[in-house]
C-alpha positions in Angstrom: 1.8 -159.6 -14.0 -0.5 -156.8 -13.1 -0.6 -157.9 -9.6 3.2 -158.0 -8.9 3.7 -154.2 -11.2 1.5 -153.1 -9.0 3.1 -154.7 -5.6 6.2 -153.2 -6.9 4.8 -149.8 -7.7 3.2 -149.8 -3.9 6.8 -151.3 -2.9 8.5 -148.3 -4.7 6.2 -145.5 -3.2 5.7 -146.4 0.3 9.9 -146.8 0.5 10.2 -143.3 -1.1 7.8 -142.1 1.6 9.5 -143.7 4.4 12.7 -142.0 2.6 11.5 -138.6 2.1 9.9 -138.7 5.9 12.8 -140.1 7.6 14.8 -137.6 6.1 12.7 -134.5 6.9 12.0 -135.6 10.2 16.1 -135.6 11.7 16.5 -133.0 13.9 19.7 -130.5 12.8 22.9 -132.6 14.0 24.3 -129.2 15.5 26.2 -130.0 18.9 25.5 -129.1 21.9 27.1 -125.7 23.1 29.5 -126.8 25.6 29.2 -125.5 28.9 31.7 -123.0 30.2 32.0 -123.0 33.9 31.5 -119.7 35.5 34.9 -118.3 36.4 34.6 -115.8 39.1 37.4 -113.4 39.4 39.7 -113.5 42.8 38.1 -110.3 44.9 40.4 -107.4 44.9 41.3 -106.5 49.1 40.4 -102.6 48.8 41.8 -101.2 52.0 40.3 -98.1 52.9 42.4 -96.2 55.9 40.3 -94.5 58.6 41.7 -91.1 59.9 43.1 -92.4 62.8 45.9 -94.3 60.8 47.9 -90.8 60.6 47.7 -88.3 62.6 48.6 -86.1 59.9 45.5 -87.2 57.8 43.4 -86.5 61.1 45.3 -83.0 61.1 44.3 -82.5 58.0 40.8 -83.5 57.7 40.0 -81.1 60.7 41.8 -78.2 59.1 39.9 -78.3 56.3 36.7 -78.7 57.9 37.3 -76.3 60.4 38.1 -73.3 57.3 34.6 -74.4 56.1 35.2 -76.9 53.2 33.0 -80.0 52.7 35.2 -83.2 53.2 34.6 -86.1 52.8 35.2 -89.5 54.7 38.5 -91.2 53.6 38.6 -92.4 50.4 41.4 -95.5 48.2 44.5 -94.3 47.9 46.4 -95.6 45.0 49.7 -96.7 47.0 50.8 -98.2 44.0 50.8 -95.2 41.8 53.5 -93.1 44.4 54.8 -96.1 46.1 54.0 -95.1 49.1 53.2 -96.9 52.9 50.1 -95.1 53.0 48.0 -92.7 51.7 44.1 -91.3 52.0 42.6 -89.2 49.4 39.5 -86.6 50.2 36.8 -85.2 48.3 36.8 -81.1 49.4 33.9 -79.3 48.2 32.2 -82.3 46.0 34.8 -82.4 43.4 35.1 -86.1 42.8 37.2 -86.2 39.6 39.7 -83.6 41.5 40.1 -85.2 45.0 43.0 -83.9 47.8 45.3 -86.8 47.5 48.0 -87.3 50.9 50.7 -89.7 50.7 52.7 -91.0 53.3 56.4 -92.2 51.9 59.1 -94.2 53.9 62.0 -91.2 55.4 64.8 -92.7 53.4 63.2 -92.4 50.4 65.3 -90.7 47.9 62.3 -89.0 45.8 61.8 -86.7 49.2 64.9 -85.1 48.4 63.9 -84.6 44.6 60.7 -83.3 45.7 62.8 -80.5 47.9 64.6 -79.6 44.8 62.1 -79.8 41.9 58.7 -79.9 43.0 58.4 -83.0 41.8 57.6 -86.9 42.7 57.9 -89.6 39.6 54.8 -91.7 39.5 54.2 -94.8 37.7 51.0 -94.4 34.9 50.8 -97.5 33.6 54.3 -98.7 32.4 55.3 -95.2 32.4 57.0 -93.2 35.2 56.1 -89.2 34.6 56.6 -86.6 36.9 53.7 -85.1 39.0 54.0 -81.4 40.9 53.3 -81.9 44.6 53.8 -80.2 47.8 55.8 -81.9 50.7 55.4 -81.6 54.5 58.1 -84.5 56.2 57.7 -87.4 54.5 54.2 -86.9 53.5 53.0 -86.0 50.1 50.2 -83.9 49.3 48.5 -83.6 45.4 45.8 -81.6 44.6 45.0 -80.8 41.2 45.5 -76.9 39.7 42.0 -77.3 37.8 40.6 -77.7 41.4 38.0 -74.5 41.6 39.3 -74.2 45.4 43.0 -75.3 45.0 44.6 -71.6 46.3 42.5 -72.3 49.9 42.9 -75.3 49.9 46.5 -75.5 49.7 46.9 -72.8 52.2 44.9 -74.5 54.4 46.6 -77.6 54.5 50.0 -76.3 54.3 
C-alpha cells in the first residue's frame, strides 16, 4: 500500500509539474499585427511657368529688375484660387510670405469688368469666395500685398 501511495503521490506531482510548466511556457496568444500595404499618394503635376509663357510676365520681370529689386525665378501660381489660364508669382526683395502675384484671366471674363469698377476680383479660400483688392492691366491681374515693405515701388513699377 505504501508503494502504490507513493506511485500516486509521484503520479500527482510530476502531472502538476507538467501542468504548471506547460502553462508558463505558452507564449502570449496576441495576433499578429496585420500588415498594411504602403499606400503612396498619386504625385501632384506642379507646373511651374517659365517667363517666356507671357510676354507680359517677361515685361514684368525685367521691369522690376531693371528699377533695382531682387526677383526671383518664377514661382506656382495658384490658378485655382483666381480661376485663371495662367499666372506666375515672384518673390521681390526676399519677401517670401508676401510674393508679387500676376494672373492671366480669359477676356470675356465677367470679373474684369468688376475689377474696373470695384477694385476688386472674388477668389475662392477654401469653400469660400471673398473679395481680394487688385490692380488690372488687360486681362491680367496683378496682387501684391499692402504689408509688402516695397509695395508703393513696386506697384509703380509694374504699372
Amino acid at each position: 500500500m505504501k508503494l502504490i501511495t507513493k506511485l500516486n503521490m509521484s503520479l500527482i506531482v510530476v502531472c502538476s509539474l507538467l501542468l504548471i510548466m506547460g502553462a508558463c511556457s505558452k507564449k502570449d496568444e496576441t495576433p499578429e499585427p496585420v500588415k498594411k500595404p504602403d499606400v503612396i499618394p498619386p504625385e501632384e503635376v506642379v507646373i511651374i511657368p517659365a517667363l517666356t509663357d507671357e510676354a507680359f510676365f517677361e515685361k514684368v520681370h525685367t521691369k522690376l529688375q531693371n528699377e533695382g529689386f531682387t526677383v526671383s525665378e518664377p514661382l506656382q501660381a495658384n490658378v485655382e484660387m483666381f480661376r485663371a489660364d495662367t499666372g506666375i508669382t515672384l518673390v521681390v526683395n526676399g519677401e517670401s510670405l508676401l510674393p508679387l502675384h500676376i494672373y492671366k484671366i480669359a477676356s470675356a471674363d465677367e470679373r474684369l469688368g468688376l475689377v474696373d469698377e470695384t477694385g476688386n476680383i472674388e477668389v475662392s479660400l477654401g469653400s469660400k469666395r471673398e473679395p481680394l483688392a487688385v490692380k488690372r492691366m488687360g486681362n491680367f491681374i496683378i496682387y501684391l500685398h499692402k504689408a509688402h515693405p516695397d509695395f508703393e515701388q513696386i506697384m509703380k513699377t509694374v504699372l
